[in-house]
N, C-alpha and C positions, 0 to 999 in steps of 0.2 A: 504494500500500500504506500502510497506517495507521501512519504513524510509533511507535506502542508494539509492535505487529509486527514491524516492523525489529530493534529494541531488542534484542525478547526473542530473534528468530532469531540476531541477532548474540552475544548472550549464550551461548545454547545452541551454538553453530558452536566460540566462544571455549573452552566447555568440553570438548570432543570434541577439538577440536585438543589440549589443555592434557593430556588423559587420554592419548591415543595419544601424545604427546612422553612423556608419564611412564613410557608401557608401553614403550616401546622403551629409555628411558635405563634400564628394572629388568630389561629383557632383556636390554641389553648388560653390568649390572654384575656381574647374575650369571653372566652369559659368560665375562670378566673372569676372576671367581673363580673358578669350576669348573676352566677353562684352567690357571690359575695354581697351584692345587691338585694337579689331573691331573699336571704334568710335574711338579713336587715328590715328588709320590708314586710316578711312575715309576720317577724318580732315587734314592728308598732306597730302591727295590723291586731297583735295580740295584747295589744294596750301595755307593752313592753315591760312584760313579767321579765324578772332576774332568771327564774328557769330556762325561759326560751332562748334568752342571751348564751346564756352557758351552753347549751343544746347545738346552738348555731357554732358559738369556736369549736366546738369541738368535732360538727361536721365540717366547715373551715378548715382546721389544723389535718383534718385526716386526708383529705385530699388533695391541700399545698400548704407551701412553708411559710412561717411566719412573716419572712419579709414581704414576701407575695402580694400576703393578704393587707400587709400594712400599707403597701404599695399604691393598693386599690384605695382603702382610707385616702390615702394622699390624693390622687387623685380625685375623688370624691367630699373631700372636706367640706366644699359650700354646697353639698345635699345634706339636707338637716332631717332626710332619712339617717343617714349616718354620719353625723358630726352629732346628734343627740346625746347615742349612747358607744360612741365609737370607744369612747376611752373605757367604758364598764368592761366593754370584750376584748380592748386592746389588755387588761389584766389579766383574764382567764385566757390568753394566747402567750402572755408572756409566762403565764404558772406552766404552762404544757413547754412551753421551751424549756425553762430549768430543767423540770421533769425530765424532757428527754436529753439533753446537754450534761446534767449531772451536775454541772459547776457554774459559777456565777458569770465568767470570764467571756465562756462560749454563749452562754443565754443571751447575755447582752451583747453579744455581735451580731445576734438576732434581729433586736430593736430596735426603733429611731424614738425621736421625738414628738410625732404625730400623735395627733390623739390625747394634747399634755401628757404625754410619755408613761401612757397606761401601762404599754407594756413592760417597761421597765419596773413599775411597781410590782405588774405580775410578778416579774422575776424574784425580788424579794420577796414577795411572799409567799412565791416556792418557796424560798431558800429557810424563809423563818417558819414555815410548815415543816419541812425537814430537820433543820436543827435548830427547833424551840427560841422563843424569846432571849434566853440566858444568853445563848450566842453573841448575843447584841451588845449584853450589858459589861460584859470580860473585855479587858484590854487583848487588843487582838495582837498577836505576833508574827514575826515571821511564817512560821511553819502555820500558823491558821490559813493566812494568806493566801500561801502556794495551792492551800485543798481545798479553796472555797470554790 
């Protein structure tokens, strides 16, 4: 085969690949949002019980990751479907980060500041869920540090 053949098929093959990875990354993002949206909407349609908030991070968390979801927040902020109670669920997404992270360090690489920095609260109060109030009140040292 004529080496400028090769070239151009490989050019064209590169672009096809490059287009379906794009059409799948704009299918999942809007997937994403709609999801994200949907159980928001549910939840003050359900006159925004704390259950159904909880309900909701937690299908949220199981299907994407926390930055993801906080992503969507961000963009969404002046819909006061969720700028309401964004920060209630930005908490219960940052407790399931600890949870799954284990450590304080990687949760909060997790989280931004969206949501006056719900999730970063979550994160602590994984943390103070797992190792009790006392934690708090001890001069911390090195070696606490390294294992939080």
């Amino acid at each position: 085969m004529d080496p400028r053949r090769k070239k151009i098929i490989s050019y064209i093959l590169a672009l096809a690949l490059a287009a379906s990875a794009f059409s799948v990354w704009a299918l999942l993002s809007d997937d994403i949002h709609s999801f994200v949206l949907g159980e928001m909407k549910q939840c003050n349609r359900d006159k925004g019980a704390h259950s159904c908030y909880l309900k909701a991070a937690e299908a949220m968390h199981a299907r994407f990751t926390t930055p993801d979801i906080l992503e969507v927040f961000r963009a969404e902020e002046m819909n006061q479907e969720i700028s309401l109670r964004c920060h209630e669920i930005s908490h219960y997404l940052g407790r399931f980060a600890y949870a799954a992270a284990g450590n304080l360090g990687s949760a909060f690489q997790q989280c931004n500041a969206i949501c006056h920095s719900g999730c970063y609260h979550g994160v602590v109060e994984g943390l103070i869920k797992e190792r009790g109030s006392f934690f708090l009140s001890k001069e911390p040292s090195p070696k606490d540090a390294a294992g939080i």
